[in-house]
C-alpha positions as CSV (number, residue, x, y, z in Angstrom):
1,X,6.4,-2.2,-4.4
2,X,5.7,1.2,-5.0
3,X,3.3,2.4,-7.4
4,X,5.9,4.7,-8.9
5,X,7.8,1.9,-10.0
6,X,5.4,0.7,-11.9
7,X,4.2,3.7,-14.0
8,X,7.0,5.5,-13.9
9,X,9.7,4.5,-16.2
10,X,12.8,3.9,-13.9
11,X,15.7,5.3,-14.8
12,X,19.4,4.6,-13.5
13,X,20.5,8.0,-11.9
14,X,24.6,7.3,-12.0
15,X,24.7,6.5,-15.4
16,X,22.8,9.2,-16.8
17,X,21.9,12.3,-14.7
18,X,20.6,14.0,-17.8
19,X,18.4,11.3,-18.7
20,X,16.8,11.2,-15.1
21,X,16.6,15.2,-14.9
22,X,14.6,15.2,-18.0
23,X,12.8,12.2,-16.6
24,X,12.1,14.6,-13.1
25,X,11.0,17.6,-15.4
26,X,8.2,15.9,-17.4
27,X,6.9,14.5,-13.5
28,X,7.0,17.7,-11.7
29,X,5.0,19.2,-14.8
30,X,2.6,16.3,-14.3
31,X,2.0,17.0,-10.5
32,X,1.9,21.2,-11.3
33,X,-1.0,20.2,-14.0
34,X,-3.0,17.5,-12.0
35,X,-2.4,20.0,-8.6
36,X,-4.6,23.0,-10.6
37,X,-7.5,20.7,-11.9
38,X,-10.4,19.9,-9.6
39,X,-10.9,16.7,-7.8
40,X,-13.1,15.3,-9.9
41,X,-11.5,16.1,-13.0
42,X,-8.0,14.9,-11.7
43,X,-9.3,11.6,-11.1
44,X,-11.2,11.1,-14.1
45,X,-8.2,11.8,-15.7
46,X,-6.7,9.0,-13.1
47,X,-9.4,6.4,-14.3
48,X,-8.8,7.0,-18.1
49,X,-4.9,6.3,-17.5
50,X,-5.5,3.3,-15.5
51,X,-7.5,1.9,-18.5
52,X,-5.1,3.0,-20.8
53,X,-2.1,1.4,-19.0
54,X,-4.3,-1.6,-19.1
55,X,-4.5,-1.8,-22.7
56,X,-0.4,-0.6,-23.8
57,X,0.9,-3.0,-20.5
58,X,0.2,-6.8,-21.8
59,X,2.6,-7.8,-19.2
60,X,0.9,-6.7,-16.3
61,X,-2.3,-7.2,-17.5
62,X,-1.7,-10.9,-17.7
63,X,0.2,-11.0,-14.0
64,X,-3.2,-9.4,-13.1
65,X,-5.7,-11.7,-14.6
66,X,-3.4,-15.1,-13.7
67,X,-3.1,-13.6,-10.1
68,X,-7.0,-13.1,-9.8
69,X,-7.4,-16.5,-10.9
70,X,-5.4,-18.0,-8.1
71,X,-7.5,-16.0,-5.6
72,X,-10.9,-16.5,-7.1
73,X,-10.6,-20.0,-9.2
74,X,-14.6,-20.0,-8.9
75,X,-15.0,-16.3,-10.7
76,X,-16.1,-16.6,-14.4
77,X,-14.0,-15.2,-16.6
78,X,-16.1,-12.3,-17.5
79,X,-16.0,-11.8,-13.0
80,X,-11.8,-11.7,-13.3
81,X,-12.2,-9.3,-16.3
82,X,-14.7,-6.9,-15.0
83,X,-12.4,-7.1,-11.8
84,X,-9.6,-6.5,-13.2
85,X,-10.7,-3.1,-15.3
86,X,-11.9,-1.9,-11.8
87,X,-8.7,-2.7,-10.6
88,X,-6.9,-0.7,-13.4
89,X,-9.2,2.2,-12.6
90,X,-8.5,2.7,-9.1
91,X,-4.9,2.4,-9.6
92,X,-5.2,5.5,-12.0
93,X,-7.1,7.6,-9.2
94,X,-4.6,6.0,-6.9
95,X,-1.4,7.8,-9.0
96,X,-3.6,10.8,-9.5
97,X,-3.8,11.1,-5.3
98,X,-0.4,10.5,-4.4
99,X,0.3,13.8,-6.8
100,X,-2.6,15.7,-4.4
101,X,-1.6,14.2,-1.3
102,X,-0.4,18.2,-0.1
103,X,-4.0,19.1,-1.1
104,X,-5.4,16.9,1.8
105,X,-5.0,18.9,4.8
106,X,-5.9,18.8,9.2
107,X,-9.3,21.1,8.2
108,X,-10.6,19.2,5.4
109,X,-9.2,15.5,5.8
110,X,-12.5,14.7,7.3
111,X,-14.6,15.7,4.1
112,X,-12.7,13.0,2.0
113,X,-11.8,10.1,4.4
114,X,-14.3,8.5,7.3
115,X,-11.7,7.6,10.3
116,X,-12.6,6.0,13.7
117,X,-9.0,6.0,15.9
118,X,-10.7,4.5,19.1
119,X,-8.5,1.2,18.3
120,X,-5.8,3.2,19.0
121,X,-6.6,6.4,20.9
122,X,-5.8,4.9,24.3
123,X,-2.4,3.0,23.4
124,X,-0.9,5.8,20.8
125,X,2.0,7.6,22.6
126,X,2.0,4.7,25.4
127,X,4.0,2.3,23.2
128,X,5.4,1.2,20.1
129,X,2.8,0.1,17.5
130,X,3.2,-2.1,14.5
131,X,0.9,-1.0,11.8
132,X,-0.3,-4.6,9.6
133,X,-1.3,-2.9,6.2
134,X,-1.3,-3.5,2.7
135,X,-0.4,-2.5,-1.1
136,X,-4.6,-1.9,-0.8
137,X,-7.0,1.3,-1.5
138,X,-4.4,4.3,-1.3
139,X,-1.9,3.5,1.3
140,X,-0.3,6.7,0.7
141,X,-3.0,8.5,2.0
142,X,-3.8,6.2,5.1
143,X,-0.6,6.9,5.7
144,X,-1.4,11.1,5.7
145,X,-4.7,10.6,7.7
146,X,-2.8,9.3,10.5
147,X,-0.4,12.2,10.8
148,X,-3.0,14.8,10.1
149,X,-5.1,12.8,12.5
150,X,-2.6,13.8,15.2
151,X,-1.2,9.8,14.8
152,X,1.7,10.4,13.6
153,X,4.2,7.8,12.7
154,X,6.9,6.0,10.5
155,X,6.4,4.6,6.8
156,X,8.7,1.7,5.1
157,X,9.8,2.6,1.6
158,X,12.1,1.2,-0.7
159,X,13.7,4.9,-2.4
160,X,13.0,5.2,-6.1
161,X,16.0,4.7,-8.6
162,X,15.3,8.8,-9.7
163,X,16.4,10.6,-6.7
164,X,15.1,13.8,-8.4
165,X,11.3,12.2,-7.7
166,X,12.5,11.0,-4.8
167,X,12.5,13.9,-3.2
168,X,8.9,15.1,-4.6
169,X,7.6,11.8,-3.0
170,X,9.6,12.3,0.3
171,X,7.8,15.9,0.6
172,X,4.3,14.1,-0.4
173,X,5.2,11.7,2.6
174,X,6.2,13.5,5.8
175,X,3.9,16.6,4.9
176,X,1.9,15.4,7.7
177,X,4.2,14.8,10.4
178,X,5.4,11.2,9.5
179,X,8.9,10.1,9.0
180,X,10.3,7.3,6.3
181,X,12.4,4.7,7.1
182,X,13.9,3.4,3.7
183,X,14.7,-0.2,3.4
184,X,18.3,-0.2,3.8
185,X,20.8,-1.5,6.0
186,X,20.1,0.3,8.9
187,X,16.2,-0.2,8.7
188,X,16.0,-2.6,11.4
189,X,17.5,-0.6,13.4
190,X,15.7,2.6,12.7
191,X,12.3,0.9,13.2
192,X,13.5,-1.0,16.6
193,X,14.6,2.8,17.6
194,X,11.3,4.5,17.1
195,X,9.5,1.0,18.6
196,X,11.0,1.6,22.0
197,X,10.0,5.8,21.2
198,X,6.4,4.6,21.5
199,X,6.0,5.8,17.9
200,X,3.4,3.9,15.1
201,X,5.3,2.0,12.2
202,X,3.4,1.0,9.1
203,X,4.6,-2.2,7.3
204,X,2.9,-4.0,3.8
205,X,4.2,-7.3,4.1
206,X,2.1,-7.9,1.1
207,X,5.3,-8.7,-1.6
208,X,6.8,-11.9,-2.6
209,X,9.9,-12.5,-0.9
210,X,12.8,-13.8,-2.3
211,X,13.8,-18.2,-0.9
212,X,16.9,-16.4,0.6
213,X,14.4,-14.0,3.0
214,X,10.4,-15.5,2.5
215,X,9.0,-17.7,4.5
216,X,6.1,-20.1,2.9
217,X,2.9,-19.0,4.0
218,X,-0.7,-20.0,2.5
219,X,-2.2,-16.5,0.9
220,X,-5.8,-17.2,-1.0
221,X,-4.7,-21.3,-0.1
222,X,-1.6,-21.2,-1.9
223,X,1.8,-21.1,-1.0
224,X,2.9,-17.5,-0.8
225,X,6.8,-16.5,0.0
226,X,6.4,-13.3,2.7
227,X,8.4,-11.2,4.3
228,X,9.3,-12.3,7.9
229,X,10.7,-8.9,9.2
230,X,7.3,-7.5,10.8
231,X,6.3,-11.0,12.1
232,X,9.6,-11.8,13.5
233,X,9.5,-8.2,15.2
234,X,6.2,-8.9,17.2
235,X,7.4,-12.1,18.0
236,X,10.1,-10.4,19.7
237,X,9.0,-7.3,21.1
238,X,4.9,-8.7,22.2
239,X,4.0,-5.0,20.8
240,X,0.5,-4.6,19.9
241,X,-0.4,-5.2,16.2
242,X,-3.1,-3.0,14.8
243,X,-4.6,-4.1,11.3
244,X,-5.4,-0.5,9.1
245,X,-6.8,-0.6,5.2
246,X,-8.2,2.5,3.4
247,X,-11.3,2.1,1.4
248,X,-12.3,3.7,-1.5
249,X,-16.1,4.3,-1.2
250,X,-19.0,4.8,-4.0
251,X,-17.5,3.2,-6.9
252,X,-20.6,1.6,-8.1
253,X,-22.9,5.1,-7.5
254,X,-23.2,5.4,-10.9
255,X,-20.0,4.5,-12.4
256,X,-18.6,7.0,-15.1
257,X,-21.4,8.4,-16.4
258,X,-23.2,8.9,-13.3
259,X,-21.8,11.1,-11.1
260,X,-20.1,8.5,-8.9
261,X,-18.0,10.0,-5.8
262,X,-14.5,8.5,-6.1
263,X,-13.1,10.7,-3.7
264,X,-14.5,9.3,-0.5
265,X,-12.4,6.8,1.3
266,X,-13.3,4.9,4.9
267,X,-10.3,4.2,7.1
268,X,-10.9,0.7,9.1
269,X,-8.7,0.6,12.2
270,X,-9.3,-2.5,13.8
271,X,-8.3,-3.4,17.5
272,X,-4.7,-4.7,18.4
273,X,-4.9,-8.5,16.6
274,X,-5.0,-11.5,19.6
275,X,-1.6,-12.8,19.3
276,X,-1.6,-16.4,21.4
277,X,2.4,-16.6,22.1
278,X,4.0,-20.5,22.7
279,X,7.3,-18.7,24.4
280,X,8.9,-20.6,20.9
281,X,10.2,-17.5,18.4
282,X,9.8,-19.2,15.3
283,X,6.5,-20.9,15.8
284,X,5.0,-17.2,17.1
285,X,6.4,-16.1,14.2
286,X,4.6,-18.8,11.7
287,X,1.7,-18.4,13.4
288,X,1.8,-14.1,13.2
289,X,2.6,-14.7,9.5
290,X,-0.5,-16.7,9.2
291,X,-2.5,-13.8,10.9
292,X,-1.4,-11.2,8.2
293,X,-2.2,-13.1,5.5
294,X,-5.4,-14.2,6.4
295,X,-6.3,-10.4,7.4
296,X,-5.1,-9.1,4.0
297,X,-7.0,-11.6,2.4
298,X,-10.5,-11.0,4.0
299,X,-10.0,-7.3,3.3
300,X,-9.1,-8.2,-0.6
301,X,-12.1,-10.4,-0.4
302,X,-14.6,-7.6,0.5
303,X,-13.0,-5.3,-2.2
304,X,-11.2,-7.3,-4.9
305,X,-10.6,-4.6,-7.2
306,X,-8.8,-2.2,-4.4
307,X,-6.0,-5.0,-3.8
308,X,-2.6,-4.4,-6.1
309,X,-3.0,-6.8,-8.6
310,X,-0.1,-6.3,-10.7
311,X,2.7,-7.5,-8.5
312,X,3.3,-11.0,-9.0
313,X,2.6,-12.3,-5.5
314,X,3.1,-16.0,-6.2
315,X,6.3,-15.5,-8.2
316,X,8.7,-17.5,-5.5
317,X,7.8,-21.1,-5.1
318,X,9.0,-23.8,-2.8
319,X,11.4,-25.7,-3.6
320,X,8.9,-29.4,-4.4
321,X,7.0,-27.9,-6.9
């Protein structure tokens, strides 16, 4: 789920092109605005929308809250709550960021992000990579360290309903080298293509599935339907899976009034995961789908307000309950 979905209104582009223009209009004047502020103004401004969504968005609120307490059943109430307003926060610096994602750039990417690509340095180029990441920290722009990193590589979307802002987020996207492969029909394809092209792709398998595509598999200890496709792909292909999260760092250096650096992120790149193939497709693929989860978790786990919250992961449920 893209973040644009969610605090963006969407708007249906066929039946009203006027509608979604003047939908386009008040977002480019958006990104002009937060694209002239300073850093640290733009994502104050981030953190008082993320509150403010918080309070107008009942809905979401309560997906957050319930979905916190089927992670953390032991956390007090006042825990989920605190939680939760962090959580609003850095998803308010988060849409602030994607607007600035062109004012990250090869000479200064360093100043903002901490990066290590040893995990990768030596089999980048040499093969296909699947990238295991998450709807966690700013994927966006763990996405535009690897390009201006020199790793350069292909991102999954689903487009937006507004092709006007579709095409500010496509520019956003490939500004450092990277492609997008939209989930469509020929996505499979596309991604099997640049596979065998030795090229890096990035999956969040991180949703809730649908019964007709999910497969049950325990996320936080409870029955999660997930997305097969990147599973059943290393099954297949014995390609070298390489778990990647983005950070933000300092949020408790002083909070608000404190001075507190929200612009600092750590990218954690960990080695390829150790994959222990039966020969049997499906039972790899259980067991791969088992691996993701449990590595999103312990990353959600370390930072629990950096996870997105909002979607409602535990919306499918098997068929006995």
């Amino acid at each position: 789920m893209n973040i644009f979905i969610i605090l963006i209104k969407k708007s249906n582009v066929k039946k009203n092109k006027a509608s979604a223009y003047s939908e386009f209009i008040l977002v480019y004047c958006f990104y002009i605005f937060l694209n002239i502020l300073p850093q640290k103004l733009s994502l104050k401004i981030g953190r008082l929308l993320g509150v403010l969504f918080r309070k107008i968005d009942k809905k979401h609120r309560k997906h957050t809250l319930n979905n916190l307490k089927i992670a953390f059943p032991d956390k007090s109430e006042k825990e989920l709550n605190d939680i939760s307003v962090k959580f609003y926060k850095n998803l308010g610096m988060v849409f602030v960021e994607i607007f600035r994602l062109d004012k990250y750039n090869g000479g200064d990417i360093d100043d903002f992000v901490e990066s290590d690509f040893d995990p990768v340095k030596n089999i980048y180029g040499k093969q296909g990579i699947l990238l295991l990441t998450a709807h966690f920290g700013n994927w966006e722009l763990l996405a535009k360290t690897f390009g201006l990193k020199g790793y350069k590589g292909n991102v999954l979307a689903r487009p937006l309903d507004n092709s006007y802002i579709e095409k500010i987020l496509y520019k956003l996207r490939t500004g450092s080298g990277n492609k997008v492969i939209y989930n469509r029909e020929n996505a499979v394809k596309n991604i099997i293509s640049a596979l065998k092209a030795n090229e890096i792709v990035g999956f969040l398998p991180d949703e809730n599935a649908s019964k007709r595509i999910g497969v049950f598999v325990d996320f936080f200890g409870i029955k999660a339907c997930t997305m097969p496709g990147m599973a059943n792909i290393a099954a297949k292909t014995k390609l070298p899976v390489v778990p990647a999260f983005i950070v933000r760092l300092n949020e408790k250096d002083g909070g608000e009034t404190g001075g507190g650096n929200y612009s600092k992120h750590r990218l954690i790149i960990e080695p390829p995961l150790d994959i222990k193939y039966t020969g049997d497709r499906k039972t790899d693929t259980m067991n791969i789908l088992k691996l993701f989860n449990e590595k999103i978790e312990d990353i959600i786990k370390q930072y629990p307000e950096q996870w997105f919250w909002i979607h409602n992961r535990w919306k499918t449920r098997p068929d006995d309950e």
